[in-house]
C-alpha positions as CSV (number, residue, x, y, z in Angstrom):
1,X,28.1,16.2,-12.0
2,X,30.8,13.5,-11.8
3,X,29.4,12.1,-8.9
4,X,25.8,12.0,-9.9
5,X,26.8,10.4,-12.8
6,X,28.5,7.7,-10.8
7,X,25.8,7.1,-8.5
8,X,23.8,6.7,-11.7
9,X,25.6,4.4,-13.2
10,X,26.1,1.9,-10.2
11,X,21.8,2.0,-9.6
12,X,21.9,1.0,-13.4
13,X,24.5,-1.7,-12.9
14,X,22.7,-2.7,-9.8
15,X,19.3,-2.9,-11.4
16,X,20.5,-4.9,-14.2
17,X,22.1,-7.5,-11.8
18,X,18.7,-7.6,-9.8
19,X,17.2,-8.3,-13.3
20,X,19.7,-10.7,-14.4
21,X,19.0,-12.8,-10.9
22,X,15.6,-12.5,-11.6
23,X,15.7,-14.0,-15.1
24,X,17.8,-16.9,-13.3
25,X,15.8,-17.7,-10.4
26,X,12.7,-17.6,-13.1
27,X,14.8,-20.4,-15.2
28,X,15.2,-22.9,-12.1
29,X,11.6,-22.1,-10.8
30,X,9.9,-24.8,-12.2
31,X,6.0,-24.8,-12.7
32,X,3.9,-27.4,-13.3
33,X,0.9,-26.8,-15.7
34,X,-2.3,-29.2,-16.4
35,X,-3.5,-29.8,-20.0
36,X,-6.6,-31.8,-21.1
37,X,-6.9,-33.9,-24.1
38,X,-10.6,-34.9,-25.2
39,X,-11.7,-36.5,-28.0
40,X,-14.6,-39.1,-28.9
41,X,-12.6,-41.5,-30.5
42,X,-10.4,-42.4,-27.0
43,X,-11.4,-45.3,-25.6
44,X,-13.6,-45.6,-22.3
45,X,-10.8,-47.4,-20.4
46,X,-8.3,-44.4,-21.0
47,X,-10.7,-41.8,-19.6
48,X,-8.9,-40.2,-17.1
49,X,-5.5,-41.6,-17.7
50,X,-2.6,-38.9,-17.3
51,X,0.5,-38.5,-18.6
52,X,4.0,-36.4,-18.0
53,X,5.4,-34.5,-20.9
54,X,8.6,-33.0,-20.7
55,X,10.6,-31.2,-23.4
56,X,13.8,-29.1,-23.8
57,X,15.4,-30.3,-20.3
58,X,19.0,-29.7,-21.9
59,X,21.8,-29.1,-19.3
60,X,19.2,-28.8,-15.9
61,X,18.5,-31.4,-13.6
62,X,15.2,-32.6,-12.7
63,X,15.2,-32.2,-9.1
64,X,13.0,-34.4,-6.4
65,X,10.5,-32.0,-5.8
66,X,9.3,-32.2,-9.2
67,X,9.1,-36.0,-9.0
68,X,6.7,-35.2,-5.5
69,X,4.5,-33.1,-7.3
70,X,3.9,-35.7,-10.0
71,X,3.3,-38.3,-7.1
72,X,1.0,-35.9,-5.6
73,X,-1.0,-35.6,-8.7
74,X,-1.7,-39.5,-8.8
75,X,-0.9,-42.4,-11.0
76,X,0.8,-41.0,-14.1
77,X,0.5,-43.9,-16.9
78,X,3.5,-42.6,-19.5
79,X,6.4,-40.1,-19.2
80,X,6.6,-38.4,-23.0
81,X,10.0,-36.6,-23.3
82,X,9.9,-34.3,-26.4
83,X,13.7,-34.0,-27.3
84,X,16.8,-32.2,-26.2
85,X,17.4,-34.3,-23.3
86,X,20.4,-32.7,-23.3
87,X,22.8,-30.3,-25.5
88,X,26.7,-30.3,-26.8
89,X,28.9,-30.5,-23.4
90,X,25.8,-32.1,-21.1
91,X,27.9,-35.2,-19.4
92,X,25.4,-38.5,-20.0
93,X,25.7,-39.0,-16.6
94,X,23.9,-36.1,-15.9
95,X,21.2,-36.7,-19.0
96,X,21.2,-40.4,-17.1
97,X,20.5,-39.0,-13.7
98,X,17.4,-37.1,-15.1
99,X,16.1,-40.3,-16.8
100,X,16.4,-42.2,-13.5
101,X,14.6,-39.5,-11.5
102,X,11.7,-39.5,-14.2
103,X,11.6,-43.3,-14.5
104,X,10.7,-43.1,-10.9
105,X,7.3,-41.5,-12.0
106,X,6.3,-44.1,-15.0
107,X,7.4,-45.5,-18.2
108,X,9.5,-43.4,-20.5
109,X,8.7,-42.9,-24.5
110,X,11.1,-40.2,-25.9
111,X,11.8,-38.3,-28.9
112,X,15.3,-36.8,-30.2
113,X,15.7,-33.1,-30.6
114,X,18.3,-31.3,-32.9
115,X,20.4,-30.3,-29.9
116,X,20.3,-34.2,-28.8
117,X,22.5,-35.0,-32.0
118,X,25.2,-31.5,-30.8
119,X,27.3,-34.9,-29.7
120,X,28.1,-38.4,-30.7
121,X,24.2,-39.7,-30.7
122,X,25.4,-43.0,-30.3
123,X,26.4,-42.7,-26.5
124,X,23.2,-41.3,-25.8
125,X,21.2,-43.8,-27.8
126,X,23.2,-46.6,-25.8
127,X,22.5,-45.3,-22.1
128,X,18.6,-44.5,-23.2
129,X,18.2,-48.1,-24.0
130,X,20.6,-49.0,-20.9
131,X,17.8,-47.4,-19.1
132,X,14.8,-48.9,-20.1
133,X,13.4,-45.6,-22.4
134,X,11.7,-46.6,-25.5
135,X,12.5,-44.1,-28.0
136,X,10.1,-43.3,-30.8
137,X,12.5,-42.6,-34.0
138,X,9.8,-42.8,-36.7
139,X,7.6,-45.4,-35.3
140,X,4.7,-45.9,-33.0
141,X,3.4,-48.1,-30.4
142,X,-0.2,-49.5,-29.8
143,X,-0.6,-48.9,-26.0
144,X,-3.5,-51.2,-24.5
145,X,-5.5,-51.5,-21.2
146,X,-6.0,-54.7,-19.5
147,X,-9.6,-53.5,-19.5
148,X,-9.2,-53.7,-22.9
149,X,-8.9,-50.3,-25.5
150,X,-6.0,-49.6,-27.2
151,X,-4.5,-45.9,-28.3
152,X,-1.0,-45.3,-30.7
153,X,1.9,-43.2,-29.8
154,X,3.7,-42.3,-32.5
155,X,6.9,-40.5,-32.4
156,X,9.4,-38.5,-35.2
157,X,12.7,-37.7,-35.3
158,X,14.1,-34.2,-34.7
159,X,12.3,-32.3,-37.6
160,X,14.6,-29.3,-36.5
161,X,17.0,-31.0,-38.7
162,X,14.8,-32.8,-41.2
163,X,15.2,-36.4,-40.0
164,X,10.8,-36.7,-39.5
165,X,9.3,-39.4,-41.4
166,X,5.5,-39.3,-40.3
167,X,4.8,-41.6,-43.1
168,X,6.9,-44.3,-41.9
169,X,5.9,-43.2,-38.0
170,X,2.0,-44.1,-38.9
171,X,2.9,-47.6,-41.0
172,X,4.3,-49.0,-37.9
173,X,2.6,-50.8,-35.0
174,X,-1.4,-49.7,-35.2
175,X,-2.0,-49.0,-38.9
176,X,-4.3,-51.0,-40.2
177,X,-6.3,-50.5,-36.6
178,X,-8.8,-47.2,-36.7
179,X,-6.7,-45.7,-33.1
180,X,-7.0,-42.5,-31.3
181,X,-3.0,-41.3,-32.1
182,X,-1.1,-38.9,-30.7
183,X,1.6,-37.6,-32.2
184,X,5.1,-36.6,-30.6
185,X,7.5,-34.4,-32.2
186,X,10.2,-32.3,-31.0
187,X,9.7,-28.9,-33.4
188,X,6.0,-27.6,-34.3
189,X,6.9,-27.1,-37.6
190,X,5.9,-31.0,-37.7
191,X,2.2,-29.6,-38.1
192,X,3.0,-27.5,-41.7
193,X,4.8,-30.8,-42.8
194,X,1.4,-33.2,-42.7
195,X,-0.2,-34.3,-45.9
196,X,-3.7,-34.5,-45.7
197,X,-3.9,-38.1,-45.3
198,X,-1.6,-37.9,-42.1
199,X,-3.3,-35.1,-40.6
200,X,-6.7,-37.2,-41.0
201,X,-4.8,-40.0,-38.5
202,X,-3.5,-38.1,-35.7
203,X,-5.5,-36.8,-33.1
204,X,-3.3,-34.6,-30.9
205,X,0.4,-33.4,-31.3
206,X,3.0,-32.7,-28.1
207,X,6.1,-30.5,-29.3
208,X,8.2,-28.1,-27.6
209,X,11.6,-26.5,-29.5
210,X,10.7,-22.9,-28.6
211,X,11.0,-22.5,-24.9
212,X,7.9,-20.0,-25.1
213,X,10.6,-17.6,-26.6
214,X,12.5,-18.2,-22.9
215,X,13.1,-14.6,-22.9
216,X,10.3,-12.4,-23.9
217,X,10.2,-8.7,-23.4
218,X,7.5,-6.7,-22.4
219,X,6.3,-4.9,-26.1
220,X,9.3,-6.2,-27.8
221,X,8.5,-9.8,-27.5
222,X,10.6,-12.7,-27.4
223,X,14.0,-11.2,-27.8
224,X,15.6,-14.4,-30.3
225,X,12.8,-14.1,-32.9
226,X,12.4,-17.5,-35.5
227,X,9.7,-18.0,-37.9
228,X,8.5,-21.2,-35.2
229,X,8.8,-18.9,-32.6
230,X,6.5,-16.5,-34.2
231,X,4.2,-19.1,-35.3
232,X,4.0,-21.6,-32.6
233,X,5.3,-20.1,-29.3
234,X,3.7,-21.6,-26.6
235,X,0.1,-23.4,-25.8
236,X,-2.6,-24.3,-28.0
237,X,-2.9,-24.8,-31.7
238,X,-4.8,-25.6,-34.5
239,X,-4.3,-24.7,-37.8
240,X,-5.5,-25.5,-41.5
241,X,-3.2,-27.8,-42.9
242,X,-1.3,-25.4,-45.9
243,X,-1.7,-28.1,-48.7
244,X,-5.4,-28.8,-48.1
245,X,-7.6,-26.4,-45.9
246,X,-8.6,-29.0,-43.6
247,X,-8.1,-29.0,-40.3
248,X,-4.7,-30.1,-38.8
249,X,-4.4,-32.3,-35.5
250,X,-4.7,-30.1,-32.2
251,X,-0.8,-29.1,-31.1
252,X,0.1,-28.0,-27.7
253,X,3.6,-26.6,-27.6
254,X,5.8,-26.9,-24.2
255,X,7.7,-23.3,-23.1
256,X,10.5,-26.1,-22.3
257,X,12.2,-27.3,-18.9
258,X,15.4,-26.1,-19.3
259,X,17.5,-23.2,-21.6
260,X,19.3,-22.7,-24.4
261,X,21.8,-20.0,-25.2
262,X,21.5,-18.0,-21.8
263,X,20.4,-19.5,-18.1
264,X,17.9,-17.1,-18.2
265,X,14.0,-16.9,-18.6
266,X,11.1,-13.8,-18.8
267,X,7.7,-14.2,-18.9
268,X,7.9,-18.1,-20.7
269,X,7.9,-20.1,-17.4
270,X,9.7,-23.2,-16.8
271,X,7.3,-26.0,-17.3
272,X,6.9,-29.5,-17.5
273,X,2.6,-30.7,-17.8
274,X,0.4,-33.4,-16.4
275,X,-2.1,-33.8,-19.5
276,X,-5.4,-35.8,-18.9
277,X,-6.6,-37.7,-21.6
278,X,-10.8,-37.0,-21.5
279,X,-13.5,-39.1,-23.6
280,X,-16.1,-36.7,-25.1
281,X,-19.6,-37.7,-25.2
Protein backbone atom coordinates (compact mmCIF):
# COMPACT_ATOMS: atom_id res chain seq x y z
CA UNK A 1 0.00 0.00 0.00
CA UNK A 2 2.89 2.18 0.94
CA UNK A 3 4.53 1.73 -2.15
CA UNK A 4 1.63 2.29 -4.47
CA UNK A 5 1.03 5.29 -2.79
CA UNK A 6 4.52 6.45 -3.48
CA UNK A 7 4.55 5.66 -6.99
CA UNK A 8 1.38 7.68 -6.98
CA UNK A 9 2.47 10.50 -5.60
CA UNK A 10 5.79 10.92 -7.77
CA UNK A 11 3.41 10.47 -11.30
CA UNK A 12 1.43 13.35 -9.64
CA UNK A 13 4.49 15.36 -8.83
CA UNK A 14 5.79 14.47 -12.20
CA UNK A 15 2.62 15.46 -14.07
CA UNK A 16 2.46 18.68 -12.45
CA UNK A 17 6.13 19.58 -13.38
CA UNK A 18 5.29 18.45 -17.02
CA UNK A 19 2.36 20.95 -16.64
CA UNK A 20 4.21 23.66 -14.97
CA UNK A 21 6.88 23.43 -18.09
CA UNK A 22 4.19 23.45 -20.30
CA UNK A 23 2.60 26.73 -18.90
CA UNK A 24 6.29 28.13 -19.27
CA UNK A 25 7.23 27.23 -22.67
CA UNK A 26 3.50 28.55 -23.57
CA UNK A 27 4.59 32.08 -21.94
CA UNK A 28 7.86 32.44 -24.09
CA UNK A 29 6.09 31.05 -27.28
CA UNK A 30 5.23 33.99 -28.88
CA UNK A 31 2.44 34.23 -31.60
CA UNK A 32 1.78 36.64 -33.81
CA UNK A 33 -1.88 37.42 -34.68
CA UNK A 34 -3.40 39.74 -37.63
CA UNK A 35 -6.30 42.19 -36.94
CA UNK A 36 -8.08 44.44 -39.46
CA UNK A 37 -9.49 47.80 -38.87
CA UNK A 38 -12.04 49.18 -41.54
CA UNK A 39 -13.92 52.06 -41.53
CA UNK A 40 -15.29 54.66 -44.18
CA UNK A 41 -14.10 57.58 -42.70
CA UNK A 42 -10.01 56.45 -43.20
CA UNK A 43 -8.57 58.04 -45.68
CA UNK A 44 -7.68 56.49 -49.18
CA UNK A 45 -3.94 56.98 -48.72
CA UNK A 46 -3.94 54.82 -45.36
CA UNK A 47 -5.63 51.87 -47.01
CA UNK A 48 -3.49 49.22 -46.39
CA UNK A 49 -1.14 50.80 -43.89
CA UNK A 50 -0.17 48.32 -40.88
CA UNK A 51 0.75 48.79 -37.73
CA UNK A 52 2.57 46.77 -34.57
CA UNK A 53 0.67 46.78 -31.26
CA UNK A 54 2.30 45.50 -28.36
CA UNK A 55 1.06 45.50 -24.73
CA UNK A 56 1.96 44.06 -21.32
CA UNK A 57 5.76 43.16 -22.34
CA UNK A 58 6.73 43.59 -18.51
CA UNK A 59 9.98 41.69 -17.47
CA UNK A 60 10.44 39.55 -21.17
CA UNK A 61 12.56 40.46 -23.87
CA UNK A 62 11.53 40.86 -27.32
CA UNK A 63 13.71 38.52 -29.05
CA UNK A 64 14.96 38.93 -32.99
CA UNK A 65 12.78 36.45 -34.33
CA UNK A 66 9.83 38.49 -33.56
CA UNK A 67 11.49 41.59 -35.20
CA UNK A 68 11.93 38.94 -38.61
CA UNK A 69 8.43 38.10 -38.56
CA UNK A 70 7.37 41.77 -38.58
CA UNK A 71 10.02 42.34 -41.48
CA UNK A 72 8.46 39.44 -43.15
CA UNK A 73 5.08 40.93 -42.99
CA UNK A 74 6.11 44.16 -44.89
CA UNK A 75 6.47 47.85 -44.20
CA UNK A 76 4.92 48.37 -40.78
CA UNK A 77 4.11 52.33 -40.54
CA UNK A 78 3.79 52.73 -36.40
CA UNK A 79 4.79 50.57 -33.37
CA UNK A 80 1.76 51.17 -30.67
CA UNK A 81 2.96 50.00 -27.21
CA UNK A 82 -0.07 49.68 -24.89
CA UNK A 83 1.62 50.03 -21.34
CA UNK A 84 3.54 48.03 -18.90
CA UNK A 85 6.74 48.15 -20.71
CA UNK A 86 7.98 46.86 -17.78
CA UNK A 87 7.06 46.18 -13.96
CA UNK A 88 8.72 46.98 -10.28
CA UNK A 89 12.41 45.32 -10.36
CA UNK A 90 12.63 45.32 -14.58
CA UNK A 91 16.32 46.99 -15.02
CA UNK A 92 15.73 49.99 -17.75
CA UNK A 93 18.26 48.61 -19.50
CA UNK A 94 16.47 45.75 -20.23
CA UNK A 95 12.94 47.89 -20.84
CA UNK A 96 15.67 49.91 -23.20
CA UNK A 97 16.87 46.91 -25.03
CA UNK A 98 13.22 46.00 -25.98
CA UNK A 99 12.59 49.57 -27.27
CA UNK A 100 15.73 49.36 -29.42
CA UNK A 101 14.76 46.02 -30.91
CA UNK A 102 11.21 47.41 -31.75
CA UNK A 103 12.51 50.71 -33.07
CA UNK A 104 14.19 48.53 -35.55
CA UNK A 105 10.64 47.74 -37.04
CA UNK A 106 9.14 51.64 -37.11
CA UNK A 107 8.28 54.52 -35.14
CA UNK A 108 7.30 54.08 -31.60
CA UNK A 109 3.95 55.88 -29.88
CA UNK A 110 3.45 54.37 -26.32
CA UNK A 111 1.13 54.51 -23.56
CA UNK A 112 1.89 54.00 -19.64
CA UNK A 113 0.35 51.14 -17.76
CA UNK A 114 -0.18 51.00 -13.89
CA UNK A 115 2.66 48.54 -13.44
CA UNK A 116 5.00 51.21 -15.54
CA UNK A 117 4.62 53.67 -12.45
CA UNK A 118 5.70 50.14 -9.75
CA UNK A 119 9.06 52.46 -9.95
CA UNK A 120 10.39 55.91 -10.03
CA UNK A 121 8.44 56.89 -13.50
CA UNK A 122 10.82 59.44 -14.03
CA UNK A 123 13.85 57.14 -15.06
CA UNK A 124 11.72 55.51 -17.41
CA UNK A 125 10.12 58.67 -18.81
CA UNK A 126 13.90 59.96 -19.38
CA UNK A 127 15.33 56.76 -21.38
CA UNK A 128 11.75 56.64 -23.52
CA UNK A 129 12.53 60.12 -24.68
CA UNK A 130 16.35 59.18 -24.79
CA UNK A 131 15.16 56.82 -27.31
CA UNK A 132 13.24 58.54 -29.65
CA UNK A 133 9.42 57.05 -28.35
CA UNK A 134 6.81 59.54 -28.42
CA UNK A 135 4.64 58.88 -25.56
CA UNK A 136 0.96 59.70 -25.71
CA UNK A 137 0.09 60.89 -21.86
CA UNK A 138 -3.29 62.45 -22.62
CA UNK A 139 -2.76 63.87 -25.98
CA UNK A 140 -2.86 62.96 -29.62
CA UNK A 141 -1.08 63.38 -32.77
CA UNK A 142 -2.39 64.12 -36.40
CA UNK A 143 -0.42 61.50 -38.47
CA UNK A 144 -0.37 62.54 -42.25
CA UNK A 145 0.61 60.94 -45.68
CA UNK A 146 2.80 62.69 -48.12
CA UNK A 147 0.02 61.64 -50.45
CA UNK A 148 -1.91 63.60 -48.44
CA UNK A 149 -4.84 62.23 -45.63
CA UNK A 150 -4.38 62.65 -42.22
CA UNK A 151 -5.67 60.17 -39.21
CA UNK A 152 -5.19 61.06 -35.02
CA UNK A 153 -3.63 58.88 -32.49
CA UNK A 154 -4.68 59.62 -29.32
CA UNK A 155 -3.34 58.20 -26.31
CA UNK A 156 -4.35 58.09 -22.23
CA UNK A 157 -2.63 57.57 -19.26
CA UNK A 158 -2.79 54.32 -17.28
CA UNK A 159 -6.65 54.30 -16.41
CA UNK A 160 -5.73 51.26 -14.13
CA UNK A 161 -4.92 53.94 -11.73
CA UNK A 162 -7.25 56.72 -12.77
CA UNK A 163 -4.69 59.06 -14.35
CA UNK A 164 -7.01 58.96 -18.16
CA UNK A 165 -8.15 62.25 -19.32
CA UNK A 166 -9.91 61.46 -22.80
CA UNK A 167 -11.16 64.96 -22.66
CA UNK A 168 -7.88 66.52 -22.69
CA UNK A 169 -6.49 63.49 -25.06
CA UNK A 170 -9.20 64.65 -27.95
CA UNK A 171 -8.49 68.76 -27.47
CA UNK A 172 -5.00 68.25 -28.53
CA UNK A 173 -3.49 68.10 -31.93
CA UNK A 174 -6.56 67.24 -34.60
CA UNK A 175 -9.71 68.66 -32.84
CA UNK A 176 -11.14 70.97 -34.62
CA UNK A 177 -10.29 68.60 -37.92
CA UNK A 178 -13.29 65.78 -38.55
CA UNK A 179 -10.29 62.68 -38.30
CA UNK A 180 -10.61 58.95 -38.35
CA UNK A 181 -9.09 58.52 -34.40
CA UNK A 182 -7.99 55.70 -32.79
CA UNK A 183 -7.72 55.53 -29.41
CA UNK A 184 -4.91 53.90 -27.18
CA UNK A 185 -5.29 53.00 -23.69
CA UNK A 186 -3.66 50.55 -21.48
CA UNK A 187 -6.98 49.08 -19.43
CA UNK A 188 -10.43 48.43 -21.27
CA UNK A 189 -12.27 49.84 -18.73
CA UNK A 190 -11.36 53.14 -20.85
CA UNK A 191 -14.49 52.11 -22.96
CA UNK A 192 -17.26 52.35 -19.75
CA UNK A 193 -15.43 55.72 -18.99
CA UNK A 194 -16.52 57.64 -22.53
CA UNK A 195 -19.21 60.31 -22.45
CA UNK A 196 -21.21 60.26 -25.28
CA UNK A 197 -19.58 63.07 -27.04
CA UNK A 198 -16.11 61.20 -26.80
CA UNK A 199 -17.35 57.97 -27.93
CA UNK A 200 -18.92 59.86 -31.09
CA UNK A 201 -14.90 60.83 -31.92
CA UNK A 202 -13.06 57.81 -31.66
CA UNK A 203 -13.19 55.20 -34.16
CA UNK A 204 -11.28 52.24 -32.75
CA UNK A 205 -9.68 51.53 -29.30
CA UNK A 206 -6.19 49.19 -28.69
CA UNK A 207 -5.94 48.06 -24.83
CA UNK A 208 -4.53 45.16 -23.28
CA UNK A 209 -4.19 44.97 -19.12
CA UNK A 210 -5.69 41.46 -18.91
CA UNK A 211 -3.26 39.15 -20.48
CA UNK A 212 -6.39 36.99 -21.90
CA UNK A 213 -6.67 35.90 -18.18
CA UNK A 214 -2.79 34.43 -18.84
CA UNK A 215 -3.87 31.45 -17.08
CA UNK A 216 -7.31 30.07 -17.91
CA UNK A 217 -8.50 26.70 -16.90
CA UNK A 218 -10.38 24.48 -18.81
CA UNK A 219 -14.29 24.93 -17.13
CA UNK A 220 -13.00 27.00 -14.41
CA UNK A 221 -11.83 29.86 -16.50
CA UNK A 222 -9.17 32.26 -15.97
CA UNK A 223 -7.89 31.32 -12.59
CA UNK A 224 -7.23 35.33 -11.24
CA UNK A 225 -10.83 36.50 -11.90
CA UNK A 226 -11.35 40.75 -12.12
CA UNK A 227 -14.41 42.46 -13.11
CA UNK A 228 -12.10 43.65 -16.57
CA UNK A 229 -11.18 40.28 -16.86
CA UNK A 230 -14.64 39.07 -16.95
CA UNK A 231 -15.79 41.82 -19.04
CA UNK A 232 -13.12 42.49 -21.56
CA UNK A 233 -10.81 39.40 -21.73
CA UNK A 234 -9.41 39.11 -24.90
CA UNK A 235 -10.47 40.08 -28.78
CA UNK A 236 -13.27 42.03 -30.03
CA UNK A 237 -15.59 44.51 -28.47
CA UNK A 238 -18.29 46.68 -28.80
CA UNK A 239 -20.48 47.75 -26.36
CA UNK A 240 -23.36 50.42 -25.65
CA UNK A 241 -21.82 53.17 -23.93
CA UNK A 242 -23.57 52.80 -20.01
CA UNK A 243 -24.55 56.58 -19.91
CA UNK A 244 -26.20 56.75 -23.28
CA UNK A 245 -27.17 53.53 -25.26
CA UNK A 246 -25.19 54.40 -28.17
CA UNK A 247 -22.77 52.64 -29.51
CA UNK A 248 -19.15 52.75 -28.14
CA UNK A 249 -15.96 52.78 -30.36
CA UNK A 250 -14.83 49.08 -31.53
CA UNK A 251 -12.05 47.80 -28.74
CA UNK A 252 -9.78 44.97 -29.45
CA UNK A 253 -7.98 43.85 -26.31
CA UNK A 254 -4.33 42.30 -26.51
CA UNK A 255 -3.84 38.65 -24.26
CA UNK A 256 -0.40 40.66 -23.58
CA UNK A 257 3.35 39.82 -24.46
CA UNK A 258 4.60 39.08 -21.34
CA UNK A 259 3.28 37.95 -17.44
CA UNK A 260 2.47 39.13 -14.43
CA UNK A 261 2.41 37.39 -11.09
CA UNK A 262 3.56 33.87 -12.41
CA UNK A 263 5.89 33.05 -15.75
CA UNK A 264 3.19 30.99 -16.74
CA UNK A 265 0.40 31.03 -19.51
CA UNK A 266 -2.87 28.48 -20.43
CA UNK A 267 -4.95 28.78 -23.18
CA UNK A 268 -4.37 33.08 -23.52
CA UNK A 269 -1.43 32.88 -25.96
CA UNK A 270 1.52 35.23 -25.99
CA UNK A 271 0.80 37.77 -28.59
CA UNK A 272 1.89 40.81 -30.09
CA UNK A 273 -0.60 41.82 -33.73
CA UNK A 274 0.01 43.31 -37.11
CA UNK A 275 -3.43 45.29 -37.51
CA UNK A 276 -4.30 46.60 -41.12
CA UNK A 277 -5.96 49.62 -41.33
CA UNK A 278 -8.93 48.95 -44.34
CA UNK A 279 -11.11 51.72 -46.14
CA UNK A 280 -14.75 50.59 -46.43
CA UNK A 281 -16.59 51.36 -49.46
Amino acid sequence: MVYNLAITAAAAIGLAAMALYAMYRNAHRYQLDEQIMSSSRLPASFDGVKLLFVSDIHGHRIPQAVVDACSQRGDIGLVLIGGDLREGGVPIERSRGNIRALRNIAPIYMVYGNHDYDDDIRNLDVMLREEGVRLLTNESVVLEQAEGGAIRLAGVDDPRTNRENVRLALSGDGADRDLFTLLLAHDPVIADRLLPDQAAEIDYILAGHTHGGQIVLPIVGPLVTTKNIRMYTRGWYNRESQTSGTPSPRMFVSCGFGTSKFPLRLAAPAQYHIVTLRVLP
